[in-house]
VONU-658694 format. One record per residue (C-alpha): x, y, z. Coordinates in pm, whole numbers, padded with zeros to 5 digits, always signed. Each point is the difference from the previous one (the first is absolute). Last residue first. Layout:
<rs>
XYZ...
</rs>
This chain:
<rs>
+19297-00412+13621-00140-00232-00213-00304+00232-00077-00364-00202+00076-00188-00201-00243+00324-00239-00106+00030-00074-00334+00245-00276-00008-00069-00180+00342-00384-00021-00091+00112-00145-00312+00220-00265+00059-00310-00174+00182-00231+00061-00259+00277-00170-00258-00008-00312+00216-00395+00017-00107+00079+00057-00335+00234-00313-00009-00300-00233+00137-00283+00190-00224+00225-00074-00340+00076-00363+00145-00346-00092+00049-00104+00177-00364+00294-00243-00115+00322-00022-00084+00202-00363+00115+00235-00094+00199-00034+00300+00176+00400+00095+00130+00068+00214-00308-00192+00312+00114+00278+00022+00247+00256+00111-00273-00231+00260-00128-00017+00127+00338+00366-00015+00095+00160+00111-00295+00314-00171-00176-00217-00218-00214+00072-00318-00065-00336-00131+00173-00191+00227-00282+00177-00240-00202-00032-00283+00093-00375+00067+00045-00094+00147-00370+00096-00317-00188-00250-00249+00178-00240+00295+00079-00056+00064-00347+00126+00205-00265-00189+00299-00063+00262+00310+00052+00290-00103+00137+00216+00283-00067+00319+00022+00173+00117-00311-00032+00296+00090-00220+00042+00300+00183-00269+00290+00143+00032+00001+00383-00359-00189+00128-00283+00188+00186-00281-00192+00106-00421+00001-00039-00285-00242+00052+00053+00051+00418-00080+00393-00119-00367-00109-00155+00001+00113-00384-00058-00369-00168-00214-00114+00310-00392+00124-00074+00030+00052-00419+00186-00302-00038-00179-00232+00304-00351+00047-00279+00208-00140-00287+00044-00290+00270+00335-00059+00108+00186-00405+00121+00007-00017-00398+00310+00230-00015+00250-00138-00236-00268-00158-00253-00267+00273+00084+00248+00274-00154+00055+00289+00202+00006+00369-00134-00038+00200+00332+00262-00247+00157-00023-00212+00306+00320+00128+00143-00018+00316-00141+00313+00210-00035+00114+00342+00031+00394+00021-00125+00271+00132+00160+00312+00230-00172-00211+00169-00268-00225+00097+00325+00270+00106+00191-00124+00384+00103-00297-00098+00234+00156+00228+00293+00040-00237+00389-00148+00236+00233-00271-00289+00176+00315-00205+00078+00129+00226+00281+00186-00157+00230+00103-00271-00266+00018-00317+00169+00003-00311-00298-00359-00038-00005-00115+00355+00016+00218+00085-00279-00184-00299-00220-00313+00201+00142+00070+00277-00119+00099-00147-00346-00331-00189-00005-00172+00316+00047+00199+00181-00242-00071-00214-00295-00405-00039+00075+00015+00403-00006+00191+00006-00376-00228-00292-00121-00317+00142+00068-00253-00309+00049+00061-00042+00332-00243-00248+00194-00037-00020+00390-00172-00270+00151+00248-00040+00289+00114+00323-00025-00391+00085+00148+00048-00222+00312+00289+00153+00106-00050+00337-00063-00321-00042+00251+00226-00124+00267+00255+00286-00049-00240+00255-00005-00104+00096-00300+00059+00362-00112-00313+00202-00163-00157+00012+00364+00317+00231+00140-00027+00258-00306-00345+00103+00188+00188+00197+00242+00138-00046+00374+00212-00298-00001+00135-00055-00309+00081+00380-00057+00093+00040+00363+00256-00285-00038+00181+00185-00280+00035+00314+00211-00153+00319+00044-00400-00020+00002-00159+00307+00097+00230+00269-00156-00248+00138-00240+00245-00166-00318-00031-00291+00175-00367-00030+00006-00068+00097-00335+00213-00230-00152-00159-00272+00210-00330+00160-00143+00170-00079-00352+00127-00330+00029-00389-00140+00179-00166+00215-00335+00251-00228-00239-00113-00313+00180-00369+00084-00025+00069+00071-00379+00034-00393+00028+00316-00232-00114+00245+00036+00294-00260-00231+00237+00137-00298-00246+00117-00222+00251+00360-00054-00177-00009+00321-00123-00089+00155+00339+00307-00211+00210+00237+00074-00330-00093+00382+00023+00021+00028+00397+00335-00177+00010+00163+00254-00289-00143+00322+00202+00226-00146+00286+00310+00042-00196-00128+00363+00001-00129+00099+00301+00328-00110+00190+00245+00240-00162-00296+00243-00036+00020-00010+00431+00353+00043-00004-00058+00254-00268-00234+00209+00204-00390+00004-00079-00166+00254-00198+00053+00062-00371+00184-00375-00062-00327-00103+00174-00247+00198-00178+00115-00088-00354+00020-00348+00137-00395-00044+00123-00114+00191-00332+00224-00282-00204-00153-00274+00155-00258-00097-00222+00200+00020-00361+00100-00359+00030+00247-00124-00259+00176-00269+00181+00360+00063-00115-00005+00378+00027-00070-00066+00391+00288-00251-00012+00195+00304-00133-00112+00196+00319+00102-00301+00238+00341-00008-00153+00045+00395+00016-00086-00046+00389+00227-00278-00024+00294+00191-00114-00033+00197+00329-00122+00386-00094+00225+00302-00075+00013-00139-00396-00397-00066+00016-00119+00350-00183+00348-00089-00274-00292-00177-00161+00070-00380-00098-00365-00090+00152-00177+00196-00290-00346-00037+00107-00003+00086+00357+00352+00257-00038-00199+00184-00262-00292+00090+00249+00249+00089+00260+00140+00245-00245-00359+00109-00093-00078+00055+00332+00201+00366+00063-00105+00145-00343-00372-00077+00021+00010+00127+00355+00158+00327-00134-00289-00023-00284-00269+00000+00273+00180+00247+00231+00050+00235-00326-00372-00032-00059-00109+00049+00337+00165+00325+00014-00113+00153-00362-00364-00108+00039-00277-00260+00035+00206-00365+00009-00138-00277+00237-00359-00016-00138+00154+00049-00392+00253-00331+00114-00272-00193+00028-00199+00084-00278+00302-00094-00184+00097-00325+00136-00396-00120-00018+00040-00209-00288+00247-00190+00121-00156-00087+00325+00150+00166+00315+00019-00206+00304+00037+00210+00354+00124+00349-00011+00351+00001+00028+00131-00344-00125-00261+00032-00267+00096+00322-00134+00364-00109-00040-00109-00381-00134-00241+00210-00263+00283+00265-00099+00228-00315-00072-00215-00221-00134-00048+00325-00267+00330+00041-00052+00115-00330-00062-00314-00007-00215+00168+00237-00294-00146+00364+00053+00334+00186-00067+00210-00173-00255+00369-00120+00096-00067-00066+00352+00262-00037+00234-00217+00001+00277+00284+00229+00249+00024+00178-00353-00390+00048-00033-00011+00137+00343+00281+00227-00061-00169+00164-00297-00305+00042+00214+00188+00104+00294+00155+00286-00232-00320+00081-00138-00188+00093+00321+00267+00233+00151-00018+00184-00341-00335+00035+00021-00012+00130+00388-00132+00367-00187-00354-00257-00065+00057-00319+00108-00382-00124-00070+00033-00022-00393+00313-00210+00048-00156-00229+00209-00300-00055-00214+00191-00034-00342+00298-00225+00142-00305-00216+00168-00220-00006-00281+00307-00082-00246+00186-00253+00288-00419-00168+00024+00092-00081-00372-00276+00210-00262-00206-00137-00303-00299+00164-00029-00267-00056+00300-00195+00340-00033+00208+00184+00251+00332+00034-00323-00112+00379-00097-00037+00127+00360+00336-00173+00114+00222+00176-00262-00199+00306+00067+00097+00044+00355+00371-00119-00097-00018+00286-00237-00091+00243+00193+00263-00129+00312+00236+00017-00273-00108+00374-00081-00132+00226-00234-00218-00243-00205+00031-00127-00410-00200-00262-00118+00090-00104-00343-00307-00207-00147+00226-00203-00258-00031-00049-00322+00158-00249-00317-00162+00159-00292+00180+00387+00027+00450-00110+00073-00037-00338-00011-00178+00033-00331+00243+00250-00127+00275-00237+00048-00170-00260-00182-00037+00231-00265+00323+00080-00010+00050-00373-00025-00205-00060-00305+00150+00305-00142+00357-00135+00035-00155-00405-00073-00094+00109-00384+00234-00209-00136-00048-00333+00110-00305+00085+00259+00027-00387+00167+00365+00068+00083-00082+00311+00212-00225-00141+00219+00224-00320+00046+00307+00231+00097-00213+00212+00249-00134-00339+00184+00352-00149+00028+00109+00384+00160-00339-00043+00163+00144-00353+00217+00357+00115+00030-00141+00299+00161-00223-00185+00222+00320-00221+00089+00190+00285+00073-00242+00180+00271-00076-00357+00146+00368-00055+00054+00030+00376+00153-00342-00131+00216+00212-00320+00102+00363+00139+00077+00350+00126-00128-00110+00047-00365+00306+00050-00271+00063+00313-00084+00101+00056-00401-00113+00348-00102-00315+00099-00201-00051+00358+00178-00351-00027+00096-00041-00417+00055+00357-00096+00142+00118+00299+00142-00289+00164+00179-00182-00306+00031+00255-00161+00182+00078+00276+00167-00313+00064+00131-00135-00368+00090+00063-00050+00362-00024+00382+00111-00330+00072-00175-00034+00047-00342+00043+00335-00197-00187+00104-00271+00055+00269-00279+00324-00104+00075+00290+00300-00089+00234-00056-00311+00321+00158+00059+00215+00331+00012-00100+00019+00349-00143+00411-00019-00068-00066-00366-00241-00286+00077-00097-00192-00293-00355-00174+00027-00016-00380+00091-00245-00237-00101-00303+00131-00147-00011+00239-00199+00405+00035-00005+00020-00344-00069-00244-00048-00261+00149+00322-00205+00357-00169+00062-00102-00323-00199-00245+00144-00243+00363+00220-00102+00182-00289+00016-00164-00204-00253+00233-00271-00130-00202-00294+00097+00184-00086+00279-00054+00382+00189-00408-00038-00124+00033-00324+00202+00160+00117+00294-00252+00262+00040-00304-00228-00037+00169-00224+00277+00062+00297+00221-00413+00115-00069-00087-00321+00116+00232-00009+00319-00171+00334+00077-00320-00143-00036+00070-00303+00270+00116+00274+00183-00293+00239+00001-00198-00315+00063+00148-00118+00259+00016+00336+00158-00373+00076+00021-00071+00067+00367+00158+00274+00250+00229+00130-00279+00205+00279+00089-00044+00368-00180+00375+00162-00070+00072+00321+00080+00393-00044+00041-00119-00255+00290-00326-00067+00077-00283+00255+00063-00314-00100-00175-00144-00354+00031-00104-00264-00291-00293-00243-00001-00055-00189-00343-00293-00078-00039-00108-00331-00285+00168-00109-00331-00297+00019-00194+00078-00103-00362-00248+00168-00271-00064-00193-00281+00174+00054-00350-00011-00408-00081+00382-00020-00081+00073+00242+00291-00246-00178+00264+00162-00289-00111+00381+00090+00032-00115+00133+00340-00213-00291+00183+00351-00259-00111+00233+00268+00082-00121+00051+00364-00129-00386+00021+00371-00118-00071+00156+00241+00269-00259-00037+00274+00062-00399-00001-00223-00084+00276+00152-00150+00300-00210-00331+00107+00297-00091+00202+00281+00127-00137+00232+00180+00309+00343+00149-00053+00270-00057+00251+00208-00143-00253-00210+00042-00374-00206-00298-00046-00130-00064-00375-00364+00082-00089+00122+00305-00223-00071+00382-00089-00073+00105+00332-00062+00332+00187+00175+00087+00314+00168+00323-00009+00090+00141+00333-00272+00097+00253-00011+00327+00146+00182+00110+00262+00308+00193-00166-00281+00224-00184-00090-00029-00375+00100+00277-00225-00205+00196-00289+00172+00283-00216-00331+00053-00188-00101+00066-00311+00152-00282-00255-00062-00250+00293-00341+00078+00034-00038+00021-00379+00093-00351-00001-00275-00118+00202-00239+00185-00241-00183+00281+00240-00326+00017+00163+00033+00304+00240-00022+00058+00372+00101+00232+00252-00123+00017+00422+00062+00157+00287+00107+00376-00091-00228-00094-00290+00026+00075-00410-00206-00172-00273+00261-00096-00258
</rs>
């Protein structure tokens, strides 16, 4: 191995490294996260996940078959942890994923009868007796949220049931080789002990790694970065982590703990998921004007250079990641010293689905007082429907008018909710109450959950609700979304339509009405003839009203819409109600 104050590095079999080394990952890093299934794990995230597990054994099982080489990639470890172990920067997915291979080959030589291949592959590679303890010590240790599940359940084969996703992922990946080890071994009849020594030998000289071994974490972090600044496949939380860490310098530690914080405020499972990454690009944007996705990390490199700024940028990182939470997870304990309708209004927010605003609110729950946050926020609701409803929300020009607000509050110059509408660009993106007007009364909803809560707004509007606009879309198996005129319409019960009326009326809000499942519940296609008794039945005031036309046509779709205009304004009002 050449040899470097800086800088070591070797090619090594991936199970050598663990055979060699006494290797630990830090309390920061990531927990396991590869997959062996499509299924959902709670608080777990699929979509267009690879399955790391299956391709791991899939490439190696042919590389062995065919003798080819297996490149595994770096691996980036760090002198100086604990009990003289080296930490791994980058590479601990696979080291695990390996691990839980080697545990599956041990169990099998232990079922077969062989105890003696059994303990040899565990105190390679496993666990090596420790006088001093009197037990088996980890030749690698996971981080805080998998340790002792690994620790007992993988290296010393007890029973330890997983507590949360990445221990779930940990035990399904073993399941998964273990299934993988036991076909191997079948298919060699009686030759499968050599067969698997030799598989063992393979991991330990075919499958290699490039190990990359530095005097430092800020070394390594430096490297980390250098080897992935060719477009490989990095999260901005990995380029972020990686740059922040390597600018903290002796304030390290500092920088860590509000890293490890920030990802708890998140609740994020696996660093680098996109809660994080919206999250780092609403932060940035709220402070510095809009921030495009791919520019969060050269972005946050011109507003971290050394140990101070780093520890300010990771502190601020700490501090808004709590509010962040509170935006998209409305049932946050953020809004328990807040009015219930301020955690109304935020769960409305959640409703709608707009990502726009969330600069603005980051720098309002920072900044303003919580009277004033009391009003912001119900308000925030108002704005949305007005710019949904007149489609200014819809534009990056909308997300740039959020962010210079942002900007502008967080600098002091605007300080209250009627300063935002009055004095930045947020003010054009809300309709005025004439020009809201007019739009509802073309408006079409296609999304069933918004088209749902408008009408039961507006139903609370109706009947004198002081603050209608707050009402939470949680009743939706108790109240069903209909269509009048209905999307699947036959020309027998509807011949007053033209195929042409379907696709310009079907989704218009006069088209649409709640109605309390029941026996009549669901009316589905039937015509007007059947639907109108019915609908007059109801025990809500709109759908009740929508009754009184004799008959359903365009005419009466554009007559109820326009009454609906007028409910409107009074619903969603553009300035705070108090």
């Amino acid at each position: 191995m050449p040899q470097d104050d800086f800088l070591r590095y070797e090619a090594s079999g991936i199970a050598a490294l663990l055979r060699t080394r006494s290797l630990a990952v830090p309390y920061y890093q990531r927990a396991y996260s590869w997959r062996t299934a499509e299924e959902p794990l709670p608080g777990a995230s699929t979509s267009g996940e690879k399955l790391q597990v299956v391709d791991y054994w899939n490439d190696l099982r042919t590389s062995f078959y065919d003798k080819t080489s297996y490149f595994l990639g770096t691996v980036v470890l760090a002198r100086g942890g604990d009990e003289g172990r080296q930490l791994v920067i980058d590479g601990q997915q696979r080291l695990v994923t390996t691990s839980l291979l080697l545990a599956s080959i041990r169990n099998r030589f232990l079922d077969e009868g062989e105890k003696d291949f059994a303990q040899s592959t565990q105190q390679d590679y496993l666990g090596k007796f420790d006088r001093k303890v009197g037990a088996d010590r980890p030749k690698l240790i996971l981080n805080t949220d998998d340790r002792a599940f690994y620790e007992s359940h993988i290296v010393k084969s007890e029973t330890f049931a997983p507590l949360n996703v990445s221990q779930r992922l940990i035990a399904d990946a073993y399941g998964y080789l273990s299934e993988r080890v036991q076909e191997f071994v079948g298919s060699h009849g009686t030759g499968w002990r050599q067969k698997l020594n030799e598989l063992v030998d393979w991991l330990d000289t075919g499958a290699q790694i490039v190990a990359i071994d530095v005097a430092s974490e800020a070394d390594a972090f430096l490297i980390f970065e250098t080897l992935n600044d060719r477009g490989a496949d990095l999260t901005v939380a990995d380029l972020l982590k990686n740059y922040l860490f390597k600018q903290s310098g002796s304030r390290l530690d500092e920088v860590q703990n509000n890293w490890t914080s920030t990802l708890t405020n998140l609740d994020i499972d696996k660093v680098g998921n996109q809660r994080f990454t919206s999250f780092a690009r609403h932060l940035l944007s709220s402070r510095h004007g809009r921030v495009r996705e791919r520019d969060v990390y050269g972005r946050m490199k011109a507003v971290v250079s050394d140990p101070v700024s780093a520890v300010s940028f990771s502190q601020d990182l700490k501090d808004s990641s709590r509010a962040y939470d509170a935006i998209i997870t409305p049932e946050s304990d953020y809004w328990a010293d807040y009015p219930s309708s301020v955690g109304s209004a935020a769960e409305v927010l959640v409703e709608l689905n707009l990502e726009q605003y969330r600069p603005l609110m980051l720098a309002v729950l920072a900044t303003f007082p919580k009277k004033e946050i009391t009003r912001f926020v119900p308000t925030m609701v108002s704005w949305a429907i007005r710019g949904l409803c007149a489609g200014t929300l819809g534009a990056g020009s909308a997300e740039t008018a959020f962010c210079e607000a942002a900007k502008s509050v967080r600098s002091g110059a605007t300080s209250s909710t009627e300063g935002i509408l009055a004095d930045t660009k947020v003010g054009a993106l809300v309709p005025t109450d004439g020009e809201f007007q007019n739009t509802f009364k073309v408006w079409k909803v296609v999304r069933a959950p918004v088209a749902r809560y408008i009408l039961r707004a507006m139903e609370l509007e109706v009947i004198g609700d002081r603050e209608p606009e707050l009402v939470v879309n949680d009743d939706a198996d108790q109240v069903n979304l209909e269509h009048i005129f209905p999307k699947s319409a036959k020309t027998a019960d509807w011949p007053q339509f033209t195929p042409d009326d379907r696709r310009t009326f079907v989704h218009r809000i006069g088209n649409l009405c709640l109605l309390r499942r029941g026996p009549n519940g669901r009316i589905g296609n039937k015509s007007w003839n059947i639907k109108q008794p019915i609908l007059a039945a109801s025990a809500l005031q709109l759908t009740k009203k929508a009754a009184d036309f004799s008959v359903w046509t365009r005419a009466s779709i554009e007559a109820r819409q326009r009454e609906l205009a007028e409910i409107a304004v009074r619903t969603w009002p553009r300035l705070p109600r108090s």
